[in-house]
N, C-alpha and C positions, 0 to 999 in steps of 0.2 A: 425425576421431579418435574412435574408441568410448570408453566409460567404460571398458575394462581396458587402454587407454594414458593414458589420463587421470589422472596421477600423485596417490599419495595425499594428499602433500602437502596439494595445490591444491585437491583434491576435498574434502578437511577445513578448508581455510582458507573456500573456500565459504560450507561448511555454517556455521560459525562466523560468518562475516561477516553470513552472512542473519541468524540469530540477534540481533547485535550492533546492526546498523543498526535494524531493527525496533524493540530496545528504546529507542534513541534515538528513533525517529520517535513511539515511542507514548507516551513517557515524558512528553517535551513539550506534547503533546497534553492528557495525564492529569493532569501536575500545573497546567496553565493558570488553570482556572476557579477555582483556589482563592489561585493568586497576584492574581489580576485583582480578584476578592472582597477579599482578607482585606491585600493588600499597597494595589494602584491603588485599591480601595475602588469597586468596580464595582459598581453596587445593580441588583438583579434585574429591573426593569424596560428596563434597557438591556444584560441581560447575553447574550442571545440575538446583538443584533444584533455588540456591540462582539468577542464570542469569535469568531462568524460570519466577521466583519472581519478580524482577525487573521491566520485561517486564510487567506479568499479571499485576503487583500494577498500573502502569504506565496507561495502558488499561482499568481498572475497572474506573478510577478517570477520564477518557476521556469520558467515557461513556452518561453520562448526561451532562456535559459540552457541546458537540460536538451537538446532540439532540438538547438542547433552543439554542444553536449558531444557528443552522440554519436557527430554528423559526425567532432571530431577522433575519439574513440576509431577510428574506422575508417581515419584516417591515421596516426595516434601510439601508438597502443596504449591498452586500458581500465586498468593496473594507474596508470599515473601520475594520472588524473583522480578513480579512486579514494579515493588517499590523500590528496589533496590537498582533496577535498572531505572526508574525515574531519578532518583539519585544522581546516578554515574553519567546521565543523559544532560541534568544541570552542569554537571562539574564539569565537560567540555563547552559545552555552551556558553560558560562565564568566563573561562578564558579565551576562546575560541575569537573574539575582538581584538586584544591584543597580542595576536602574532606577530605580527611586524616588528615589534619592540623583543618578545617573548625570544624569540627566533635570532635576534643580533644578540641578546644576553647568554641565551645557551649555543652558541654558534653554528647552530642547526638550519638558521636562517628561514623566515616568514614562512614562504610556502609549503618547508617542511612540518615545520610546530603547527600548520592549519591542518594539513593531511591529519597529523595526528589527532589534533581537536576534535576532527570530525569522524576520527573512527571513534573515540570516545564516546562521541552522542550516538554514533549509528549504531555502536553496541549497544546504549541504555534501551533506546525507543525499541530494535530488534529482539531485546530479553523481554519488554514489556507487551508488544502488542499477542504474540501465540498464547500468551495467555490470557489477556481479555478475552478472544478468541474460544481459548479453551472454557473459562467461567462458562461463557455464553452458551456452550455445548452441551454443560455439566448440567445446567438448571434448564434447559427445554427437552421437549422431545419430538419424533417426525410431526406431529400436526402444528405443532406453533413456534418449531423452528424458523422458519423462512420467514413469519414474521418482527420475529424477535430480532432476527440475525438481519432482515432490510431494515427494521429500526436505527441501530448500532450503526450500519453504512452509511443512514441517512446524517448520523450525527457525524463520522466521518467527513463525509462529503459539505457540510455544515462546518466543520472546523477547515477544512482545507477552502473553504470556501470564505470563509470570515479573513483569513490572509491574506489572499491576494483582493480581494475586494476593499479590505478595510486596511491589516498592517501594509501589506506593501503600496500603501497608500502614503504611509508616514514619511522613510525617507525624504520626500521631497519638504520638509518643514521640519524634520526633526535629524536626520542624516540617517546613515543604516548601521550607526555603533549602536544606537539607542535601541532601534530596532531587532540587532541579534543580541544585546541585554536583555531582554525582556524575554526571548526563548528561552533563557536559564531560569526564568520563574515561572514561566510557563509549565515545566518542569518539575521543579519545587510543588508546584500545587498537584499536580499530578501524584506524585510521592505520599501526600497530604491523605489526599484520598485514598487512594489504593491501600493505606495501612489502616486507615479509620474506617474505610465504610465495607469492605470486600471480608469475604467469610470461603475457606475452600467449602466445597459440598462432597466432591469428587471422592470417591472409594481408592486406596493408594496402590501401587502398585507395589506386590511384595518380593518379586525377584529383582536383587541386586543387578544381575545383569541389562546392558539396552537388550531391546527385546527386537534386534534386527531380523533375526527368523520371520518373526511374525507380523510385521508388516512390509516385510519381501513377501511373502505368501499372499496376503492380502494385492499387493500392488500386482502380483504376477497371475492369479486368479479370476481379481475383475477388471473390465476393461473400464468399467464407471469411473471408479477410481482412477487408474491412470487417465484419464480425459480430464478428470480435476488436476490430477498434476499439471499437466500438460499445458492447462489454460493457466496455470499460477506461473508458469514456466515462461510462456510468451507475453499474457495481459497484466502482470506485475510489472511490468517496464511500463506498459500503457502511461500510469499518471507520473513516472519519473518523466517520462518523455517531455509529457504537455509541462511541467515544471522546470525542466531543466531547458531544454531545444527551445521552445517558444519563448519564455527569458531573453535567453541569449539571443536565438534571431533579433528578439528590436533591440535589445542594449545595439549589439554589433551593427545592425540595418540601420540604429537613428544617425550617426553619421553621413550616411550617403543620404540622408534626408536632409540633412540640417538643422535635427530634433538633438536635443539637450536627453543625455543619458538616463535620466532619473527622471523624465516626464516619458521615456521612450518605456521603460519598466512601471510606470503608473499604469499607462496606456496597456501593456502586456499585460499588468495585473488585472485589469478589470476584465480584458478576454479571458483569462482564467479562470476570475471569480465568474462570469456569465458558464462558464465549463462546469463550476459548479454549483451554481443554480439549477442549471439542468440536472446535473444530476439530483440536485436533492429534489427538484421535482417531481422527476420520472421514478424515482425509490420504490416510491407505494405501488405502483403500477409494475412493478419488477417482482414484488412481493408476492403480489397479487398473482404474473403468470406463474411463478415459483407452483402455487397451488393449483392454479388451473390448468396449465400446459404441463410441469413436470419438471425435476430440476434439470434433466441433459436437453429437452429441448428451450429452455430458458438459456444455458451458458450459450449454446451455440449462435441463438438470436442475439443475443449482446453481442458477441463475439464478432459477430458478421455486420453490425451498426458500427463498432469498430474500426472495423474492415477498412470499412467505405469511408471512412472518416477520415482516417489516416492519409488512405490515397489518396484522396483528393485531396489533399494539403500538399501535393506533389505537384499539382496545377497552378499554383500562388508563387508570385514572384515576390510582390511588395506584401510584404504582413501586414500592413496598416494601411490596405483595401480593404473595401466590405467584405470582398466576397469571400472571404477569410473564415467567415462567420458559421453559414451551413455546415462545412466540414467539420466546424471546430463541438459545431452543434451533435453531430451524429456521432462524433468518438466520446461524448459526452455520455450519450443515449448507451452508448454501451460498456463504458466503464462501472456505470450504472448496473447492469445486469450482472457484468463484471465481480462488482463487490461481494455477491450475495451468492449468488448459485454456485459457484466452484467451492466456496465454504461448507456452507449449507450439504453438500453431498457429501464431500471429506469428513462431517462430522456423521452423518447418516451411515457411513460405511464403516466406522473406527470405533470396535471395542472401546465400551469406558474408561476402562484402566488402563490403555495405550494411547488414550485421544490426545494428549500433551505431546508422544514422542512421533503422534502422526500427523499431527498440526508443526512440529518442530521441522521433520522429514519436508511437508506442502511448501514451508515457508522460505527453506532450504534449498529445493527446488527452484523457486520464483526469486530467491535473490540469484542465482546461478544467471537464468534467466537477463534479469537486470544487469549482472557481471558482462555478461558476452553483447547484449543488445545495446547497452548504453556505449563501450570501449566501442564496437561497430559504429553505432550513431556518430560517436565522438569524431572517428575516421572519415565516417561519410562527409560531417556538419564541411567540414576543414579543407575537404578535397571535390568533392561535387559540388555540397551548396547547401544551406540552412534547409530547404524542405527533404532531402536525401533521409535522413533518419527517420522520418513521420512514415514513407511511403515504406521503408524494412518492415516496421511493425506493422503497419497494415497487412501486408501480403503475410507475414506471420501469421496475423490473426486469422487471415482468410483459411488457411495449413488446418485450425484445431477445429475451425465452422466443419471441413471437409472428414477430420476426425469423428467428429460430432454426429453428425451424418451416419458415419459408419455406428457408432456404436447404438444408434436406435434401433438398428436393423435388431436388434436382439434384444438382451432383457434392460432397456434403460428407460423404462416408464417408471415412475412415481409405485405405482401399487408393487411392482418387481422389487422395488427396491426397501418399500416399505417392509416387503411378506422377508425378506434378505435379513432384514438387520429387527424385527421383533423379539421382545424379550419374552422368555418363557411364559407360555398365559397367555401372552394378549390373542386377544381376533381384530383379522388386519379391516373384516368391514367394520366393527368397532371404530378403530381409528379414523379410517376415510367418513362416515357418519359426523366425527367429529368436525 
């Protein structure tokens, strides 16, 4: 199905939905370190590893959920797993403020009842987004993928960008209860959509069994494919990083300044939001090499702005110096590229009727990913020093640039991949004409 049968509807429920789920994933994220502070009374010395925790618990328990979620999407359709994970995503979310109290009633005690909270939402948002994901794959094809799919980023990066620029603005005038009440409707509306506006298109899958054979075959065959793992594997931690570590540096930093906690998190939020600025700026321009350069040599460029971005955030003592800025600018530049090309090929190289449980498998991967680099980060923030986790991920990213590299030597140009994954019939200069 190209994008001009690809009903507006659906095409704008999308767009919206990327937007929507984002803000819920980042929000959570954004307002954490100050609930865990200022509510559970989390004192700085433990506050690297217990945020750390949180996140990995959160990620480990998503892990195999997210996995068979996609398998059914391939049997049952992605719209129902959608809403239903927006659902289950509110339902942590609205209790998720009152732990403290929650937590002495069931004697499970705060910190525990929030862990739980939050695997609740990390399940919703993790059943929902593979398959926005997967829709987006279903209704394009290689010529107006990469635009469709930098679209959707763009609205991503727009949502996670409208949070820290605009909500984690509130707090200071409104507190952060109000603010993580308002995730639970964020939610809700999400829900709203996905069951009103979204339509499967997808052809189903008719063998009962997951179909691990066959995308071990695929993953063990091309090496394209594994470079997309690979980047979901490392550059999925990317924007926990800037969400969680940069947070916390000025919550924890505003003290030895003499800054007031929640002016210290305004101040972080608005470096954030300029994080995603940038990115929603740079989108179109990412979309753009997607067609002209080729999907593997676009991840690798991202990957390598990345790079550089991270480590230099190695060099900053005080985070609330300028120079803060550049770097924060060029992991920006590449989260950016980030978003789209390691997708974008993942779907290029996955039978239709397995693209659920190989988007399931990608995202499986990248939470892994997230599991090990964030607990590491968490280690590092606590025992070296707040820039210590920026500078892992970088040199990380530098690891898949080097991957990337390697796999051009061979068939990982655009037309390779195109003549690769053609459906019976087509002619691939046909396509590239397009």
């Amino acid at each position: 199905m190209s994008d001009h049968s690809f009903e507006r509807e659906q095409r704008n429920a999308l767009y919206f939905l990327s937007a929507i789920c984002m803000v819920f994933m980042t929000l959570a994220i954004a307002v954490q370190p100050l609930f865990l502070r200022n509510v559970l009374d989390i004192s700085f010395e433990t506050a690297g590893a217990v945020n750390a925790s949180v996140q990995v618990v959160t990620e480990i328990l998503d892990l195999a959920l997210i996995f068979y979620l996609g398998y059914l999407s391939d049997r049952f359709g992605r719209v129902p797993i959608a809403t239903i994970g927006f659902l289950v995503a509110a339902l942590g979310a609205l209790l998720a403020p009152a732990s403290a109290q929650i937590g002495v009633w069931t004697g499970i005690g705060g910190l525990a009842f929030y862990y739980i909270m939050r695997i609740i939402m990390s399940l919703g948002t993790g059943a929902v987004w593979p398959q926005i994901s997967a829709l987006a794959g279903d209704g394009t094809d290689f010529d107006n993928r990469p635009r469709f799919m930098a679209n959707m980023a763009f609205m991503m990066a727009l949502g996670g960008t409208l949070v820290y620029a605009i909500l984690m603005q509130m707090p200071q005038y409104t507190g952060y209860i109000v603010v993580m009440v308002l995730t639970a409707g964020v939610a809700l509306i999400g829900a709203y959509v996905s069951h009103r506006c979204l339509v499967d298109i997808a052809p189903k899958l008719e063998k009962k069994a997951f179909p691990w054979k066959r995308i071990l075959e695929h993953l063990k065959k091309d090496d394209r494919l594994r470079l997309s793992f690979a980047s979901a594997f490392f550059a999925r931690a990317d924007m926990v990083f800037i969400g969680l570590f940069l947070m916390m540096w000025f919550i924890y930093f505003a003290d030895l300044v003499k800054i007031e906690q929640e002016v210290a998190a305004a101040e972080a939020g608005s470096l954030i939001g300029l994080v995603g600025i940038v990115v929603l700026v740079s989108l179109p321009a990412w979309g753009r090499a997607i067609e002209v350069m080729g999907r593997v040599k676009t991840l690798a460029l991202g990957m390598a702005f990345s790079g550089v971005g991270f480590v230099g955030l190695g060099f900053i003592v005080n985070p609330f110096e300028w120079e803060i800025v550049p770097f924060l600018v060029l992991a920006a530049l590449g989260q950016a590229g980030c978003l789209v090309a390691p997708q974008v090929l993942t779907i290029d190289l996955t039978p239709k009727d397995i693209r659920g449980s190989m988007l399931g498998m990608f995202n499986v991967v990248g939470g892994i990913g997230i599991v090990i680099f964030v607990q590491i980060g968490g280690f590092l923030f606590d025992h070296i020093g707040p820039h210590a986790p920026f500078v892992l991920i970088g040199v990380a990213n530098f690891a898949v640039v080097t991957y990337g590299i390697w796999v051009l030597r061979g068939d990982g140009t655009d037309e390779q991949i195109c003549e690769d994954t053609l459906e019976d019939g087509e002619d691939i200069n046909k396509v590239f004409e397009q």
